[in-house]
matplotlib code that plots the C-alpha trace (Angstrom):
import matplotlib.pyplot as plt

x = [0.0, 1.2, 0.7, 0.4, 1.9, -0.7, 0.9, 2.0, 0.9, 3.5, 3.9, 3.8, 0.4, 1.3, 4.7, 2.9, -0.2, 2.5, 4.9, 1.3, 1.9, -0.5, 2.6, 0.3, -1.7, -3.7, -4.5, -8.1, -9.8, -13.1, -13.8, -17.4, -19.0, -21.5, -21.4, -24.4, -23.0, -20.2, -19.1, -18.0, -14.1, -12.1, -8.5, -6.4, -2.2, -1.0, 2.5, 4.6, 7.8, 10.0, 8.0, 10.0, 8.9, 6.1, 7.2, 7.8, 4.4, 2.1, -1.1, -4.7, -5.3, -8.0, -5.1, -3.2, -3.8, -4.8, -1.2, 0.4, -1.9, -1.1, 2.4, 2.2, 0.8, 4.0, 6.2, 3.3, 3.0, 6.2, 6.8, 3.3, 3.7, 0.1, -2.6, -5.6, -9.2, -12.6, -15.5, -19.6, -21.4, -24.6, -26.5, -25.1, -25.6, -29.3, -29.5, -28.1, -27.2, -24.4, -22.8, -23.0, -22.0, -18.7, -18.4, -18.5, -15.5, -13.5, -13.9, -13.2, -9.9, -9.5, -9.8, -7.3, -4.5, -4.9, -5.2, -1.4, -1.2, -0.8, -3.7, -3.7, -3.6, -5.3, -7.3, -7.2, -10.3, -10.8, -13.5, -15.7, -17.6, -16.9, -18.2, -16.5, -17.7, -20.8, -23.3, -23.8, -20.1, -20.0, -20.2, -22.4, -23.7, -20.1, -20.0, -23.1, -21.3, -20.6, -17.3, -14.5, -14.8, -15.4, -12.8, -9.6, -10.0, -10.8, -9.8, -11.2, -9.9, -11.1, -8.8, -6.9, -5.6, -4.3, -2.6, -1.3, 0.8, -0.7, -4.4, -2.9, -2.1, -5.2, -6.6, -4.6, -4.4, -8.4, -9.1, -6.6, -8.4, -11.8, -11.4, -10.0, -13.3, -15.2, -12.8, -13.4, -17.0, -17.6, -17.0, -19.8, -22.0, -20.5, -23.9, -23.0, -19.2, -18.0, -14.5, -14.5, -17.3, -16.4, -20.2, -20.1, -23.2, -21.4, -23.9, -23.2, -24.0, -27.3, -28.3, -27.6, -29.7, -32.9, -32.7, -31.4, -32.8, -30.6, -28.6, -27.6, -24.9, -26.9, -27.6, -31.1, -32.3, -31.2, -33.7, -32.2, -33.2, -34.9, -36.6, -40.2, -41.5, -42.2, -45.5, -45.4, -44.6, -47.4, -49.8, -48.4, -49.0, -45.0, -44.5, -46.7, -46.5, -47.7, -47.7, -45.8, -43.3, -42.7, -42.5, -40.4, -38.2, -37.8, -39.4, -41.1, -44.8, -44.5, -41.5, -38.3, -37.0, -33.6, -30.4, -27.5, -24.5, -22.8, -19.1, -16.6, -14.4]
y = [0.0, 3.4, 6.3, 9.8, 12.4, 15.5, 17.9, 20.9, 24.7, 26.9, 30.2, 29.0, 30.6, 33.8, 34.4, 34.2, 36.4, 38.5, 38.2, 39.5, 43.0, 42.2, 42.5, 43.1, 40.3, 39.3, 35.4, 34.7, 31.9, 31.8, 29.8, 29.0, 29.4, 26.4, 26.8, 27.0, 29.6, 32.0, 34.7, 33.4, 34.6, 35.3, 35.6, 37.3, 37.3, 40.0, 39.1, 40.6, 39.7, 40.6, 37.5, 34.3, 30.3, 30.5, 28.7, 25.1, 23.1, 26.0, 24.1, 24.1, 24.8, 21.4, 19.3, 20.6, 19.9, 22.7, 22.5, 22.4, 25.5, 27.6, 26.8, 28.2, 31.9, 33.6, 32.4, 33.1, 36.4, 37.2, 36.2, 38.2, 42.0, 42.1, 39.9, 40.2, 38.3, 39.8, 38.6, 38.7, 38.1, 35.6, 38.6, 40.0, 36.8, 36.7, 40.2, 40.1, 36.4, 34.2, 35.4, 39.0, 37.8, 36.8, 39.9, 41.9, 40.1, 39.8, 43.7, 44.0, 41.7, 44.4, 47.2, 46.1, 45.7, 48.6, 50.9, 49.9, 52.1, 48.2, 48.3, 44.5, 44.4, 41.6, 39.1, 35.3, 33.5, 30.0, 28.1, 29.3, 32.2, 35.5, 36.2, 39.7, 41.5, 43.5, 42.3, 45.6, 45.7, 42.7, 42.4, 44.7, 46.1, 47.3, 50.1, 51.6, 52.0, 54.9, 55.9, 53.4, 49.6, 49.1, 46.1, 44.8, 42.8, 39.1, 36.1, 32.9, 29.1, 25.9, 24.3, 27.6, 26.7, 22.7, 25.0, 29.0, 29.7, 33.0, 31.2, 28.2, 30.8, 33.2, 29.3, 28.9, 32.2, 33.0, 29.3, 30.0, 33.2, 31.6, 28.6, 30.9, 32.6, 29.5, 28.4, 31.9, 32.0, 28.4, 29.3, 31.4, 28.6, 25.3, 23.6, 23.6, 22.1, 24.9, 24.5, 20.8, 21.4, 25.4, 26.3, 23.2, 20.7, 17.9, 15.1, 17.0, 20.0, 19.2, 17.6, 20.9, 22.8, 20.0, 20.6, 24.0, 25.7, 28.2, 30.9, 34.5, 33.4, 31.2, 32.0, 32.0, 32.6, 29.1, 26.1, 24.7, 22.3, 23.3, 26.6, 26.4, 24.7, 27.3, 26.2, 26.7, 30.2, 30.6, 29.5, 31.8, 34.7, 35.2, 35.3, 36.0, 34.2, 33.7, 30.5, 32.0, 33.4, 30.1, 28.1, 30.7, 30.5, 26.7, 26.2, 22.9, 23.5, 20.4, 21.6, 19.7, 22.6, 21.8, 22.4, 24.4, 22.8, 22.3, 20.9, 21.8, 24.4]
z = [0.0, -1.1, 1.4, 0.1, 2.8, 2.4, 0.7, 3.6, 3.3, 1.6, -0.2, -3.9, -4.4, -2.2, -4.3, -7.9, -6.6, -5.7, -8.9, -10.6, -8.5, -5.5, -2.9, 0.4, 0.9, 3.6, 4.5, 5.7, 7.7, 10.0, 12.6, 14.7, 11.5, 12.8, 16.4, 18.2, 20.8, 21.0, 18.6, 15.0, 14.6, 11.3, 11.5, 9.3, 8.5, 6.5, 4.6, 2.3, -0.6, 2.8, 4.9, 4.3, 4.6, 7.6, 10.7, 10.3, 11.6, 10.3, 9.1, 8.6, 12.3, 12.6, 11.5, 14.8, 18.7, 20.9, 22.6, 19.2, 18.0, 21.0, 20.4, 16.8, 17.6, 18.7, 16.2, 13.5, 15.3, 14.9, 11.1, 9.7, 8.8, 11.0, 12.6, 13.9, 14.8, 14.7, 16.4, 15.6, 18.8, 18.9, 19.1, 15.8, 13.9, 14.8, 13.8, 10.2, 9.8, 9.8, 6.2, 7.7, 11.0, 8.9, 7.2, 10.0, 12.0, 9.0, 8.1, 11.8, 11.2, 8.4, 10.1, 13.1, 10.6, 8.3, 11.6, 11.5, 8.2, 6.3, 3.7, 1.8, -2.1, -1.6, 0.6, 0.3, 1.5, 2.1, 0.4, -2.5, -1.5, -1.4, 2.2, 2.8, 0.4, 0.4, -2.0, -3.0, -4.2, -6.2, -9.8, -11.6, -8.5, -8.3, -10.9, -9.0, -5.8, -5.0, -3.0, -2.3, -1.7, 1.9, 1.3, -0.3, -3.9, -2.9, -4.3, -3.3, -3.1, -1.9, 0.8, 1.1, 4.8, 3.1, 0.8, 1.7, 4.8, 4.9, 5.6, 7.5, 9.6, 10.3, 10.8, 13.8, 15.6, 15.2, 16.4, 19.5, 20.5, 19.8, 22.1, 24.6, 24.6, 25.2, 27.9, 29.5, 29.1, 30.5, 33.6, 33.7, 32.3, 33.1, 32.2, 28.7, 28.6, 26.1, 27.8, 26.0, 22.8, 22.2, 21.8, 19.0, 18.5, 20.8, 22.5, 26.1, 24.6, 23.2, 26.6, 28.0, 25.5, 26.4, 30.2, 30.6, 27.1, 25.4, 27.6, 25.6, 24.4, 21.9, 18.4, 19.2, 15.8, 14.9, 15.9, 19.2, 21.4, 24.2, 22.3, 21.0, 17.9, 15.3, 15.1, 19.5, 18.6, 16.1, 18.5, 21.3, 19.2, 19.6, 15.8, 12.5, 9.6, 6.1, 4.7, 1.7, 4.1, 5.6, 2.5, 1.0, 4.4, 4.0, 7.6, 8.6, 10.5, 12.6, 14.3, 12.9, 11.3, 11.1, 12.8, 10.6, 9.7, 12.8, 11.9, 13.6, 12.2]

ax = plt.figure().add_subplot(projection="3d")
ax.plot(x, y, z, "-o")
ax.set_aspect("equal")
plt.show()
């Protein structure tokens, strides 16, 4: 049997991005994206032609342990031109969402590192869509915008983290700071084990949620267990809906309206 070594995150896509005049560029990489509770967090590493070979062990930061991860931020810190992680609250994310939720933190991530006077040519996001930029600045909805683009030029690429230091990086230091959080915010409510699950959808968790019902750290626009049935609410005279509005919403009226994706990231 033949075993393939995966391949390690390096700077190959960084340099040629960079050989094509975008010399600032920024690495960028959420985390708690399908949490049920806590904030969701986006890191972001801003490198330059003067930043050489990231430090050695720099990965996706799910393909590290937490000691190996915590371990990683100094010397990461110290390699980057900046760094930073921004943070959407639960209460934000039921408010605009969980795609706005990550546009917020990672314009906050932004706006950390350019108040250093560093403004990226460029940001490079993980996965396939273009979460950071405003819909209303995308595509032909562009050329009606008026004033400046509230962000840098984005490009996108699936497995970013497997294959760009620069988001390998942002991975690790937004997944440090977010699981310090948790750990922090446990102890003010232990019932929920976010010291072990980090707000996640683990079996403990969702116990939790059954007995206790969801605290304000919750993103209690998402069905949870331990909240009412839609069709509770509807009867309660909490909420009013159509049934266009709730076919066009993609909501159940027996109550199984389902859970959002809930891996760990």
């Amino acid at each position: 049997m033949v075993v393939t070594r995966a391949k390690k995150p390096s700077l190959r896509v960084e340099r040629a991005l960079q050989r094509d005049g975008h010399h600032v560029l920024a690495g960028m990489d959420e985390v708690g994206r399908g949490a049920l509770a806590g904030p969701v967090s986006v890191g972001v590493v801003v490198i330059d032609e003067s930043c050489r070979s990231a430090p050695p062990g720099v990965k996706d930061s799910k393909l590290l342990t937490p000691l190996a991860r915590r371990r990683m931020v100094r010397p990461i810190q110290r390699w980057a031109r900046a760094y930073a992680v921004g943070h959407a609250s639960p209460a934000e994310i039921d408010e605009i969402g969980i795609m706005g939720g990550l546009r917020l933190a990672g314009m906050r991530a932004l706006a950390s590192v350019e108040s250093t006077g560093l403004v990226p040519d460029l940001v490079i996001l993980d996965g396939n869509h273009d979460w950071l930029t405003p819909p209303d600045e995308m595509g032909l909805l562009a050329f009606a915008h008026e004033g400046s683009p509230s962000v840098p030029p984005v490009t996108t690429m699936i497995k970013a983290d497997m294959k760009c230091s620069s988001v390998a990086a942002a991975s690790v230091i937004a997944k440090v700071e977010r699981d310090s959080m948790m750990v922090s915010l446990d102890a003010e409510h232990p019932e929920y084990g976010w010291a072990v699950n980090k707000g996640y959808a683990a079996p403990e968790h969702m116990l939790a949620l059954e007995a206790h019902g969801p605290c304000v750290l919750h993103r209690r626009s998402w069905r949870l267990p331990g909240m009412p049935s839609l069709e509770e609410l509807l009867e309660g005279g909490v909420v009013e809906l159509s049934d266009l509005d709730v076919r066009e919403a993609g909501i159940t009226m027996d109550g199984r309206d389902q859970l959002p994706d809930t891996s760990v990231g």
